[in-house]
Jmol script that loads the backbone (N, CA, C; Angstrom):
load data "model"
ATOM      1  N   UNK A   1     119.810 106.961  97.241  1.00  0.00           N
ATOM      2  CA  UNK A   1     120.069 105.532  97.326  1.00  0.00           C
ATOM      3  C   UNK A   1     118.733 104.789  97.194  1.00  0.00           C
ATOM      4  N   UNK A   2     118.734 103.535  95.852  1.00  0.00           N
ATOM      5  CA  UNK A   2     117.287 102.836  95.823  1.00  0.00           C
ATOM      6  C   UNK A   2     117.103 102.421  96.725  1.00  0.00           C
ATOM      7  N   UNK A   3     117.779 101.926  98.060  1.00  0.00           N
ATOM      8  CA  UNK A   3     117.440 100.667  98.658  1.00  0.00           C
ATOM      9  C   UNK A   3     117.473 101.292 100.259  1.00  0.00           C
ATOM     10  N   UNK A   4     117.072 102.771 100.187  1.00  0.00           N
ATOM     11  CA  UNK A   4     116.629 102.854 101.618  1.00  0.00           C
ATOM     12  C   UNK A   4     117.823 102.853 102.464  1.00  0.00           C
ATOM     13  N   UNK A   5     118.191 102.732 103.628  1.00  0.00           N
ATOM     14  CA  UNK A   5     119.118 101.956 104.825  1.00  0.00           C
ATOM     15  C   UNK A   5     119.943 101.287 104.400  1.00  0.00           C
ATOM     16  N   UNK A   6     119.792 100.204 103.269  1.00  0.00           N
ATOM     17  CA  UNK A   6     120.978  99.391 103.338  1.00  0.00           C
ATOM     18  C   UNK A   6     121.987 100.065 102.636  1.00  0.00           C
ATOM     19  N   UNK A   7     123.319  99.952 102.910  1.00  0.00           N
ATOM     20  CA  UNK A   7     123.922 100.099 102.536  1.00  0.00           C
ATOM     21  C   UNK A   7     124.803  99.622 101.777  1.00  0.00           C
ATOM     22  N   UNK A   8     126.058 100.245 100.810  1.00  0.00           N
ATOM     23  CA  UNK A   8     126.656  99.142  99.841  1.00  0.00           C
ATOM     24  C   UNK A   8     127.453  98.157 100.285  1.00  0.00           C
ATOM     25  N   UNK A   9     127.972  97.668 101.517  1.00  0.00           N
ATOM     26  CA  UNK A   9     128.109  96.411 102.260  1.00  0.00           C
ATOM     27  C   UNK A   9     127.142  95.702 102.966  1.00  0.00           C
ATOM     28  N   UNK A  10     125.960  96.237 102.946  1.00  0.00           N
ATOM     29  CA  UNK A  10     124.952  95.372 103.152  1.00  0.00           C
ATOM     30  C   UNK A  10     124.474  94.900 101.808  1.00  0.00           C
ATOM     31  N   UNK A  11     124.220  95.471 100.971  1.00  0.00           N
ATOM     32  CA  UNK A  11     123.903  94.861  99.486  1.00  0.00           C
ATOM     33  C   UNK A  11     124.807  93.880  99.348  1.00  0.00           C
ATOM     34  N   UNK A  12     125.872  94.338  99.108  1.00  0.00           N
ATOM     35  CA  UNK A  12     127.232  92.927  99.074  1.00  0.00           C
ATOM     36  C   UNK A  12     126.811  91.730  99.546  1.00  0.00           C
ATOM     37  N   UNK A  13     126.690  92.049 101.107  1.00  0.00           N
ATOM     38  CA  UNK A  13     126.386  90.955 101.847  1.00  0.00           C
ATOM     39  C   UNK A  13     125.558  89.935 101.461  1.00  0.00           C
ATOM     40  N   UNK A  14     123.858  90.635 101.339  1.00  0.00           N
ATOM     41  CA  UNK A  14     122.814  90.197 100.781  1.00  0.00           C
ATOM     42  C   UNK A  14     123.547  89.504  99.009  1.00  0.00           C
ATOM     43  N   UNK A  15     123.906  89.600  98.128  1.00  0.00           N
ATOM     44  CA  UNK A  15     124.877  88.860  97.219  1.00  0.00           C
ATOM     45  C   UNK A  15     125.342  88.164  97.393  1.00  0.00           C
ATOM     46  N   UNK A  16     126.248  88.236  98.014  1.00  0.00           N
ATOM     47  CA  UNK A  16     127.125  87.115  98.432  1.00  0.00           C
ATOM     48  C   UNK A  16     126.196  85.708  98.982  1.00  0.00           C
ATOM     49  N   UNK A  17     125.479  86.205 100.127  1.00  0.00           N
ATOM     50  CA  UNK A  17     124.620  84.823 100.575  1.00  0.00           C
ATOM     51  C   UNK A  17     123.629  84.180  99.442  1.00  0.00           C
ATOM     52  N   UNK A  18     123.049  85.210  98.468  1.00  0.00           N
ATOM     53  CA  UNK A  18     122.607  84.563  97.463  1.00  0.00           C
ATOM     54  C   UNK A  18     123.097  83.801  96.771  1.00  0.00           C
ATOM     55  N   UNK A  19     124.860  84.299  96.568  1.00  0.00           N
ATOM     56  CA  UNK A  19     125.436  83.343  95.518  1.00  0.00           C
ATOM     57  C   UNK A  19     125.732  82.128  95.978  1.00  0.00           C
ATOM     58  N   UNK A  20     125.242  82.005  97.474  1.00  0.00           N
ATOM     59  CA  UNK A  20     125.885  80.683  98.424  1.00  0.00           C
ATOM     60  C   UNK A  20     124.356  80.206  98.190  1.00  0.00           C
ATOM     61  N   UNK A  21     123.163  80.608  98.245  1.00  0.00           N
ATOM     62  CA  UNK A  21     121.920  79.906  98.691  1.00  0.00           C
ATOM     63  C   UNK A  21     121.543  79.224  97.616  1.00  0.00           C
ATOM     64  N   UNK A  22     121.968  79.776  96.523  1.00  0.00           N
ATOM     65  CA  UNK A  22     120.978  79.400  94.766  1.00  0.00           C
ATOM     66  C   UNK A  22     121.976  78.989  94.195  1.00  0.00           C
ATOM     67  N   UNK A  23     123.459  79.837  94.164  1.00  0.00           N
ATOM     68  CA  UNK A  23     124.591  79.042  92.857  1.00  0.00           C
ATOM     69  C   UNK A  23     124.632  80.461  91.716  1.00  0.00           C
ATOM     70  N   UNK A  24     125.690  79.902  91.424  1.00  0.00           N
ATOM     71  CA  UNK A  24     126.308  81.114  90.035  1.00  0.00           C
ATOM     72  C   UNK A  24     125.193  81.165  89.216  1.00  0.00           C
ATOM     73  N   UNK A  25     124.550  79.532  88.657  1.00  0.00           N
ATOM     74  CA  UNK A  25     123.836  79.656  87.609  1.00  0.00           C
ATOM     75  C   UNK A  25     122.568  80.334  87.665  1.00  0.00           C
ATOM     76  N   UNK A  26     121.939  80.178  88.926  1.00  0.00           N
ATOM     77  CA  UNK A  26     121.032  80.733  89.268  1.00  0.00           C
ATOM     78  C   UNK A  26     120.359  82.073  88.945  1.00  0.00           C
ATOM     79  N   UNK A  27     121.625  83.027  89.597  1.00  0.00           N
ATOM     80  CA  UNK A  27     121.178  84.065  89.766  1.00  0.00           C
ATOM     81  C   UNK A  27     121.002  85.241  88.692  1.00  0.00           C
ATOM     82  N   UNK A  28     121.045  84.730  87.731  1.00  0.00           N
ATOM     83  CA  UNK A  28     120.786  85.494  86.452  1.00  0.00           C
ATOM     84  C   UNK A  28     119.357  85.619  86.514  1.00  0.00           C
ATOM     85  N   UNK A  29     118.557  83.907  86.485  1.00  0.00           N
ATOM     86  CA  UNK A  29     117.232  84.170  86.341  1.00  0.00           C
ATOM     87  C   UNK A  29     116.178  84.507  87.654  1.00  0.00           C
ATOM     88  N   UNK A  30     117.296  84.581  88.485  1.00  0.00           N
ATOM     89  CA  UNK A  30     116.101  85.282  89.881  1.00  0.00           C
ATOM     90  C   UNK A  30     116.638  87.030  89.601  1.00  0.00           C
ATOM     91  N   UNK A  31     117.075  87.308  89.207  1.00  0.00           N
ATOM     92  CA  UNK A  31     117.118  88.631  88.657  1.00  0.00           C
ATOM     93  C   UNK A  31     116.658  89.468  87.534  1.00  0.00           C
ATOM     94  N   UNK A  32     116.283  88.607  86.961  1.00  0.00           N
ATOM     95  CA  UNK A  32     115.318  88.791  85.848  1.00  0.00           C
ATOM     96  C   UNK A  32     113.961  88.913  86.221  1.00  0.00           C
ATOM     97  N   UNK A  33     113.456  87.827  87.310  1.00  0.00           N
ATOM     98  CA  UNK A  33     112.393  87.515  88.147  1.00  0.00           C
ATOM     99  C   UNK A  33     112.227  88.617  89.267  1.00  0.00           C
ATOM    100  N   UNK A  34     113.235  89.293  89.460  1.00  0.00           N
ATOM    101  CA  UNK A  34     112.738  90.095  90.581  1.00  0.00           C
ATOM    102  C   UNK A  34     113.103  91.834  89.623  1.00  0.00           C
ATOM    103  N   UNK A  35     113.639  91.450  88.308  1.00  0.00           N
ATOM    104  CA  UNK A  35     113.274  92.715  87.319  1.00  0.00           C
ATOM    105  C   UNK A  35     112.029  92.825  87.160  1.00  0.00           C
ATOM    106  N   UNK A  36     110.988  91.816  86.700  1.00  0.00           N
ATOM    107  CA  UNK A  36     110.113  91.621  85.983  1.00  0.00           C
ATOM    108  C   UNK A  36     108.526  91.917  87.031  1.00  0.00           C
ATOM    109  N   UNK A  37     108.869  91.343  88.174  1.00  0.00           N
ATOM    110  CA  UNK A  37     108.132  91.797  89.353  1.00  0.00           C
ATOM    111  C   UNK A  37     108.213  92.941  89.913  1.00  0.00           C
ATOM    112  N   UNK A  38     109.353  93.389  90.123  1.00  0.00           N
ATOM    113  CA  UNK A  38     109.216  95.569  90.187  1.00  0.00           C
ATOM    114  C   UNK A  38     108.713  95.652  89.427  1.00  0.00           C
ATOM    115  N   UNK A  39     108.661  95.453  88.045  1.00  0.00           N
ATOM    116  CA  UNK A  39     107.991  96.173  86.539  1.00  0.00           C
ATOM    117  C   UNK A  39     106.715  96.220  86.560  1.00  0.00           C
ATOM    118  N   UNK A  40     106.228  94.881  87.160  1.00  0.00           N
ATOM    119  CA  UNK A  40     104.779  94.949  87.143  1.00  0.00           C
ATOM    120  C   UNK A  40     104.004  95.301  88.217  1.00  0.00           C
ATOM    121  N   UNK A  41     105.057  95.586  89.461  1.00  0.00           N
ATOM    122  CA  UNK A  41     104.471  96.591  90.599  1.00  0.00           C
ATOM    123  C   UNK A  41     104.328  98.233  90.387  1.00  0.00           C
ATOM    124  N   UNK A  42     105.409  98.513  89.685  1.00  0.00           N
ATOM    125  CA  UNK A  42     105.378 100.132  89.451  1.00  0.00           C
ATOM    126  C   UNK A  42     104.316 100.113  88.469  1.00  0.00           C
ATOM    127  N   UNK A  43     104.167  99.617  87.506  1.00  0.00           N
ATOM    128  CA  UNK A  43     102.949  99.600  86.375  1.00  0.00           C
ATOM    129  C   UNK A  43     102.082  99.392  87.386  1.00  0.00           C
ATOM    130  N   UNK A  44     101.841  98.646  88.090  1.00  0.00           N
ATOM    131  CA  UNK A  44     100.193  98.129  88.444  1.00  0.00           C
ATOM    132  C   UNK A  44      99.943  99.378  89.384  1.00  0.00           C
ATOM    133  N   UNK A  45     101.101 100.356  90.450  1.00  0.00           N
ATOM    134  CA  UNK A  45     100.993 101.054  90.959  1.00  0.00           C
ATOM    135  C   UNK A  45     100.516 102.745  90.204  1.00  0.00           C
ATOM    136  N   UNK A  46     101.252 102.730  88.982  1.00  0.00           N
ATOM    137  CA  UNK A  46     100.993 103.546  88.354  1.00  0.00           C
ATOM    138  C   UNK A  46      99.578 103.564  87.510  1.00  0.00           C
ATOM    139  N   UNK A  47      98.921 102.410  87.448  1.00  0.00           N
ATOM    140  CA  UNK A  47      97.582 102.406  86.909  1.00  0.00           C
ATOM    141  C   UNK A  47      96.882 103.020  87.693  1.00  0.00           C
ATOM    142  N   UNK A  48      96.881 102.207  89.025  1.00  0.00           N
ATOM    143  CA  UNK A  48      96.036 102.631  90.326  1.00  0.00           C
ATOM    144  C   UNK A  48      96.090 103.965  89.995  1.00  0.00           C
ATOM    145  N   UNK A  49      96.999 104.919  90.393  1.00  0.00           N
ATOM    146  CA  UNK A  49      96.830 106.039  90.756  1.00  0.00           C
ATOM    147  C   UNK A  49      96.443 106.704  89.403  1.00  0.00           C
ATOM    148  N   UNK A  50      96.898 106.339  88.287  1.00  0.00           N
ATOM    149  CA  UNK A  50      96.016 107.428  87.467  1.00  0.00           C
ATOM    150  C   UNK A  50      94.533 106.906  87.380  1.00  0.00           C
ATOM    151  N   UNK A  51      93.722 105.806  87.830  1.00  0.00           N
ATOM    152  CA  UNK A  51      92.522 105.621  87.409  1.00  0.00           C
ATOM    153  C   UNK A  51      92.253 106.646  88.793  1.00  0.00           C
ATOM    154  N   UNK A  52      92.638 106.357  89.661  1.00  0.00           N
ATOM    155  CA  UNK A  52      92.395 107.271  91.104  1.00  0.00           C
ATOM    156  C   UNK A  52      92.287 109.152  90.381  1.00  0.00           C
ATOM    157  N   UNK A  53      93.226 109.605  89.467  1.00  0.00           N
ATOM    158  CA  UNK A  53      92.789 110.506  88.945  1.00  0.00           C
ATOM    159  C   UNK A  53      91.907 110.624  88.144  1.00  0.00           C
ATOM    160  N   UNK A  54      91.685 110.142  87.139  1.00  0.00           N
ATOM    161  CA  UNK A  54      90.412 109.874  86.144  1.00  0.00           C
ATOM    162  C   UNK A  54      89.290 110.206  87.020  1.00  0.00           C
ATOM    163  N   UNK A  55      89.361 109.132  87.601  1.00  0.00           N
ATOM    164  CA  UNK A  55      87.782 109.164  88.549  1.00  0.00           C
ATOM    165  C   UNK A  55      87.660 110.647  89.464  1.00  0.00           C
ATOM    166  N   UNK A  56      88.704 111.379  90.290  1.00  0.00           N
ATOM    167  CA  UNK A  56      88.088 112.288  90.880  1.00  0.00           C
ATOM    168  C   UNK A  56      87.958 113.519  89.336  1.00  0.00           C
ATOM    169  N   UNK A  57      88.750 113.444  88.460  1.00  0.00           N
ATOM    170  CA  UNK A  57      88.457 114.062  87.669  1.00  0.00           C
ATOM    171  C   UNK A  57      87.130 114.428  87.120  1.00  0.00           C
ATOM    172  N   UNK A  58      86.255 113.079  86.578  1.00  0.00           N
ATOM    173  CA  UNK A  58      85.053 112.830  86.567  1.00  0.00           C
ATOM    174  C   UNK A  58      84.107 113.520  87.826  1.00  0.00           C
ATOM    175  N   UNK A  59      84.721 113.280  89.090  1.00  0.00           N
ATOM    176  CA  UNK A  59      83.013 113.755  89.981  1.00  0.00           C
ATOM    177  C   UNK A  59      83.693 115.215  89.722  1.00  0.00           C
ATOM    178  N   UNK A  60      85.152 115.569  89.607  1.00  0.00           N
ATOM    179  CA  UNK A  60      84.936 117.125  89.828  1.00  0.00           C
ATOM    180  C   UNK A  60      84.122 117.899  88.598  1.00  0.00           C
ATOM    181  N   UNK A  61      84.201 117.094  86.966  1.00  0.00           N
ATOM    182  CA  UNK A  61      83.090 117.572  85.910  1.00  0.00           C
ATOM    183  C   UNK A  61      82.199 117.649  86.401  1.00  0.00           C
ATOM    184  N   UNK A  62      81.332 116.569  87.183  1.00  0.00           N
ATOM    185  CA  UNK A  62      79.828 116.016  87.285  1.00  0.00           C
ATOM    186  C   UNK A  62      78.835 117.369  88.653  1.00  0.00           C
ATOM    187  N   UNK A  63      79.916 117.655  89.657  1.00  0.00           N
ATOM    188  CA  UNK A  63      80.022 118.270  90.534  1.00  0.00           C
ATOM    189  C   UNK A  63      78.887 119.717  90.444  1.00  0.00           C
ATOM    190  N   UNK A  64      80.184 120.511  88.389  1.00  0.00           N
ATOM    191  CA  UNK A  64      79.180 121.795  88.839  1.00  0.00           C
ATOM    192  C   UNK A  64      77.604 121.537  87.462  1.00  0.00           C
ATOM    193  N   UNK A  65      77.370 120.125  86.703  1.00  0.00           N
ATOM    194  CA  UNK A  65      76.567 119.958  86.528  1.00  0.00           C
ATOM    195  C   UNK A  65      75.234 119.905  87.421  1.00  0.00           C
ATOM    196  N   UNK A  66      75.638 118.799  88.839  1.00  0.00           N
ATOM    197  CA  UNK A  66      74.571 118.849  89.463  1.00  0.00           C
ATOM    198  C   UNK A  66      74.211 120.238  90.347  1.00  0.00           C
ATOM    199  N   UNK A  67      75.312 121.065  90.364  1.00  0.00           N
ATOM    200  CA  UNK A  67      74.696 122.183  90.816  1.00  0.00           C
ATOM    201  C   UNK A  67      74.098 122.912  89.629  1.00  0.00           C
ATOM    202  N   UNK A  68      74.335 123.138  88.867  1.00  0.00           N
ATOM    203  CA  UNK A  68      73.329 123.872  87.831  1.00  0.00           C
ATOM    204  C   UNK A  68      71.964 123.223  87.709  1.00  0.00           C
ATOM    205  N   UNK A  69      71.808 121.736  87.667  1.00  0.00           N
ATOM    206  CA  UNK A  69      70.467 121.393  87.952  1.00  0.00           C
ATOM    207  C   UNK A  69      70.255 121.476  89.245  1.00  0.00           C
ATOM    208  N   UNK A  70      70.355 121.273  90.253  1.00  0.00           N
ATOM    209  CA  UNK A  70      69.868 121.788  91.055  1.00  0.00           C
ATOM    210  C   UNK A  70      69.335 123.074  91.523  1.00  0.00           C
ATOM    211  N   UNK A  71      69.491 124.353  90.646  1.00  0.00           N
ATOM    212  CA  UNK A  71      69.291 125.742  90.558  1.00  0.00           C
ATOM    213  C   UNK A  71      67.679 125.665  89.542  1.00  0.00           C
ATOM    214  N   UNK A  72      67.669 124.778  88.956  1.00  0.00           N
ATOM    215  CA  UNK A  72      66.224 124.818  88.057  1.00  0.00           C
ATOM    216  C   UNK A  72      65.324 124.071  88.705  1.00  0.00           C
TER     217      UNK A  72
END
end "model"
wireframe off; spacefill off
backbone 0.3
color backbone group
């Protein structure tokens, strides 16, 4: 289940009061808006962590360089 705890009458629920807070017309484009904002959280999350790999990648190359200079 995406949503953790809630469940599918709590989702409902959460719907329903939306369709009372904003209106029919509304809620197309706050759903688009809250498509578009996951999208650019999982992307921005997924950058993070691969630059987070890159980089230890890098000291683990750099690692047995400085031990070989350090042996001369």
């Amino acid at each position: 289940m995406p949503f953790g705890n809630i469940g599918v009458g709590g989702l409902i629920l959460i719907l329903v009061i939306a369709l009372i807070i904003f209106g029919p017309s509304k809620l197309p484009e706050l759903g688009r808006a809250f498509g578009r904002t996951l999208s650019e959280f999982k992307n921005g999350t997924r950058e993070l962590l691969n630059g987070d790999k890159e980089e230890e990648k890098k000291n683990e190359d750099s690692k047995p360089q400085v031990a070989a200079a350090d042996k001369h």
